[in-house]
C-alpha positions as CSV (number, residue, x, y, z in Angstrom):
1,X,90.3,142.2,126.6
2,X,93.1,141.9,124.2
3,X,94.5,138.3,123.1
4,X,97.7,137.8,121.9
5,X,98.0,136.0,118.8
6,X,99.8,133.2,118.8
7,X,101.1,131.2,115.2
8,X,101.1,127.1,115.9
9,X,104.2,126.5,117.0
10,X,105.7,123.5,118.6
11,X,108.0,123.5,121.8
12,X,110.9,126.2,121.7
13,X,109.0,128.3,118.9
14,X,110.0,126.3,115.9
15,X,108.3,127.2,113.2
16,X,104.3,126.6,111.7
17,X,104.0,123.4,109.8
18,X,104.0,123.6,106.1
19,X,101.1,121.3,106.0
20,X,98.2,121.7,104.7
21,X,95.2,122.3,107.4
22,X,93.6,119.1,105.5
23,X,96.5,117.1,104.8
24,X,98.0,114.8,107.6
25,X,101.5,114.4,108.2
26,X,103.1,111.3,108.1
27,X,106.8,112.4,108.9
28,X,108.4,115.1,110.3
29,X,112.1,116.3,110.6
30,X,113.3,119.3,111.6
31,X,110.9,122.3,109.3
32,X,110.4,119.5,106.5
33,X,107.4,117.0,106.5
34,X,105.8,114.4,104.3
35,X,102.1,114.3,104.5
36,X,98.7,112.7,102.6
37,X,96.5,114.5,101.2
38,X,93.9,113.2,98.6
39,X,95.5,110.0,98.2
40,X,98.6,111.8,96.8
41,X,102.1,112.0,98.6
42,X,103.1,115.1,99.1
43,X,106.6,116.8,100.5
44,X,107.4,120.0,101.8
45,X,109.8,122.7,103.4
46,X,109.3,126.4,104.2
47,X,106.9,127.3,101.8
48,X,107.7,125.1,98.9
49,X,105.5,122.1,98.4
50,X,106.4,119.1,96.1
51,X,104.4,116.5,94.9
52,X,106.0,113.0,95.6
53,X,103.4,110.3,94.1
54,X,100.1,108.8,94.3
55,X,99.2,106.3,97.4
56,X,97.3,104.3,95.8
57,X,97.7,102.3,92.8
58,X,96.9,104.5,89.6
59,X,94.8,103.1,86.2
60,X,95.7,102.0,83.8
61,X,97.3,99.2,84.2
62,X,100.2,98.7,85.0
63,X,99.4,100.6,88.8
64,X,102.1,102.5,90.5
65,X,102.0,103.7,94.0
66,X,104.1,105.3,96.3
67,X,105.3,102.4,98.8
68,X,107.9,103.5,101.4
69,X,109.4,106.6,102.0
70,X,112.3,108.3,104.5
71,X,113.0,112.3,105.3
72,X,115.6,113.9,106.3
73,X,115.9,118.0,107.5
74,X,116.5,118.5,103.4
75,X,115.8,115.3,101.5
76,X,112.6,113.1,100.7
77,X,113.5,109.3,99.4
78,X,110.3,107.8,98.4
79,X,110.2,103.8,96.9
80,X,107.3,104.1,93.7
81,X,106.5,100.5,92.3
82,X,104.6,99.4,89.4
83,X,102.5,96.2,89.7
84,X,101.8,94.2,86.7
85,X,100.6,90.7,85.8
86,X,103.0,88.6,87.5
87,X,105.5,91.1,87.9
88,X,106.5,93.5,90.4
89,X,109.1,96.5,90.0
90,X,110.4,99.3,91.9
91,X,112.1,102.7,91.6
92,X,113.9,104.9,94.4
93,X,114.2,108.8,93.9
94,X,116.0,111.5,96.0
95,X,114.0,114.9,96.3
96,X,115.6,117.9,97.5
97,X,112.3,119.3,99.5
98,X,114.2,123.1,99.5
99,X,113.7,123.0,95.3
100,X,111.5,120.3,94.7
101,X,114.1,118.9,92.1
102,X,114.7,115.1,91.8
103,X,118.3,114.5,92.5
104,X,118.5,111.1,91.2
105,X,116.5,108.2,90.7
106,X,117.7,104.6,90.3
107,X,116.3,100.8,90.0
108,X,115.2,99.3,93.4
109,X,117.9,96.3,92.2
110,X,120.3,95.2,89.5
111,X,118.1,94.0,86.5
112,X,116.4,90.5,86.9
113,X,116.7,88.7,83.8
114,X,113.7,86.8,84.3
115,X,110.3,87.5,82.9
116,X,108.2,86.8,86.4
117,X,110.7,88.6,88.3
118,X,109.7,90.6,91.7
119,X,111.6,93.6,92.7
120,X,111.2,95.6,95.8
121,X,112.5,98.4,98.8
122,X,112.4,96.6,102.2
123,X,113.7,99.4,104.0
124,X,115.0,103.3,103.4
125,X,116.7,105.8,105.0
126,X,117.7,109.4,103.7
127,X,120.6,112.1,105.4
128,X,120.9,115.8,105.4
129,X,124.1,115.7,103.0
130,X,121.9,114.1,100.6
131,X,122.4,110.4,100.3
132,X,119.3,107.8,99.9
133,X,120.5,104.6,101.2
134,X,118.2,101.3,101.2
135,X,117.9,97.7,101.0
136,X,116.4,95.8,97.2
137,X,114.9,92.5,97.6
138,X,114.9,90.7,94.2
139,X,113.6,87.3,93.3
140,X,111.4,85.7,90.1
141,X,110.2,82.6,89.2
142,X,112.3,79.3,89.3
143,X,114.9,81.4,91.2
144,X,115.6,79.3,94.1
145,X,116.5,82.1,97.1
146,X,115.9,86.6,96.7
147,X,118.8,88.4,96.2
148,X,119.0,91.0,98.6
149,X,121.5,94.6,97.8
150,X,122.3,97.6,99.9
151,X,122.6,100.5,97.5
152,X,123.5,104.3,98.8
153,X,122.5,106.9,95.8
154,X,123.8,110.5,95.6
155,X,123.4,112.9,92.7
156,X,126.0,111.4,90.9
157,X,126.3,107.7,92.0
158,X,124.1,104.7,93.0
159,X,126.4,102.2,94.9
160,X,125.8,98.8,95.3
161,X,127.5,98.4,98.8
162,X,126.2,94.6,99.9
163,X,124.8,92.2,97.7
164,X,123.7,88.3,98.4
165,X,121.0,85.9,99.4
166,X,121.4,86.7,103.2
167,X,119.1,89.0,104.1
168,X,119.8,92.3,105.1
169,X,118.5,93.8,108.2
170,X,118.7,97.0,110.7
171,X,119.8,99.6,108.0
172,X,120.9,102.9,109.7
173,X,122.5,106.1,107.9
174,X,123.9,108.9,109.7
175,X,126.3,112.2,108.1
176,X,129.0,110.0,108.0
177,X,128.5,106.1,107.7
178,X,126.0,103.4,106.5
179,X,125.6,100.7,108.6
180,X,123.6,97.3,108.5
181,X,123.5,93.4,109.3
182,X,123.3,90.7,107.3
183,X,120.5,88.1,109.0
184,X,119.0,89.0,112.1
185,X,122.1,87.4,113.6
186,X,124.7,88.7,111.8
187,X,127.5,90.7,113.1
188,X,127.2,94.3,112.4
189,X,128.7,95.8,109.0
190,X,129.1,99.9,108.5
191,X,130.9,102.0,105.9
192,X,131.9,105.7,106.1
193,X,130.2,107.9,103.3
194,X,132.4,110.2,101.0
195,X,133.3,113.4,102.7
């Protein structure tokens, strides 16, 4: 008796993963994925794969570790931070998965002019045109409230769209408009993105 053979496929045929058989995958969207594998972050689409950042904090000191990060069909955003003593930073960086190229990269926040200062992503999101949008939480010692900003970053521009000491809540970014709340009783806020 003759079997077909049959390549993993999900519903309607789409095509194999480009995961690893070891690695597991931690997001999916459309062919592109983000998985583990080894403790490292990985991306990937068709059969290009990109290394994104380590999972756990690396030695020596200062550690840095991948924290959060967001897919799109195209795009990986991925939040890397770097913990030192009494200190806390954070850097955001758009990957196009199809070349494995950073687009950009840009600081989690505005500068904190503090030396004890704490600077982190609460939330991400990326979209298939290739905007990274999320919200900074900033704060140091003897500062009396965070700071909180919405940025959007493209290859040529990181926009600081919202900035204050509400906090910012319920980020969303579609094609065409980012869209957020300021407290988690705030009225609804949303600009359109640049054609």
């Amino acid at each position: 008796m003759i079997v077909p053979l049959v390549l993993a496929t999900g519903a309607g045929g789409a095509s194999a993963s480009c995961v690893p058989a070891a690695a597991k995958t931690l997001r999916a969207s459309g062919a592109a994925r983000i998985y583990s594998q080894r403790s490292v972050l990985h991306g990937c689409l068709g059969t290009r794969r990109t290394r994104l950042g380590p999972l756990r904090g690396t030695v020596p000191f200062p550690a840095t570790r991948v924290t959060l990060y967001a897919l799109s069909n195209r795009y990986a955003g991925i939040d890397t931070v770097q913990m030192g003593v009494d200190t806390f930073s954070s850097e955001v960086a758009l990957v196009d998965l199809r070349t494995g190229a950073k687009v950009a990269t840009a600081p989690a926040t505005t500068p904190e002019r503090r030396a004890e200062s704490f600077i982190m992503v609460t939330s991400m999101a990326v979209n298939d045109t290739g905007t990274l949008a999320w919200i900074g939480r900033r704060s140091a010692i003897g500062v009396p409230q965070p700071t909180y900003e919405l940025h959007a970053l493209t290859a040529g521009h990181n926009v600081v769209v919202s900035a204050g000491t509400i906090p910012l809540v319920a980020l969303r970014l579609d094609e065409k408009k980012l869209s957020w709340r300021e407290g988690s009783g705030g009225p609804g806020e949303s600009v359109p993105l640049p054609p």
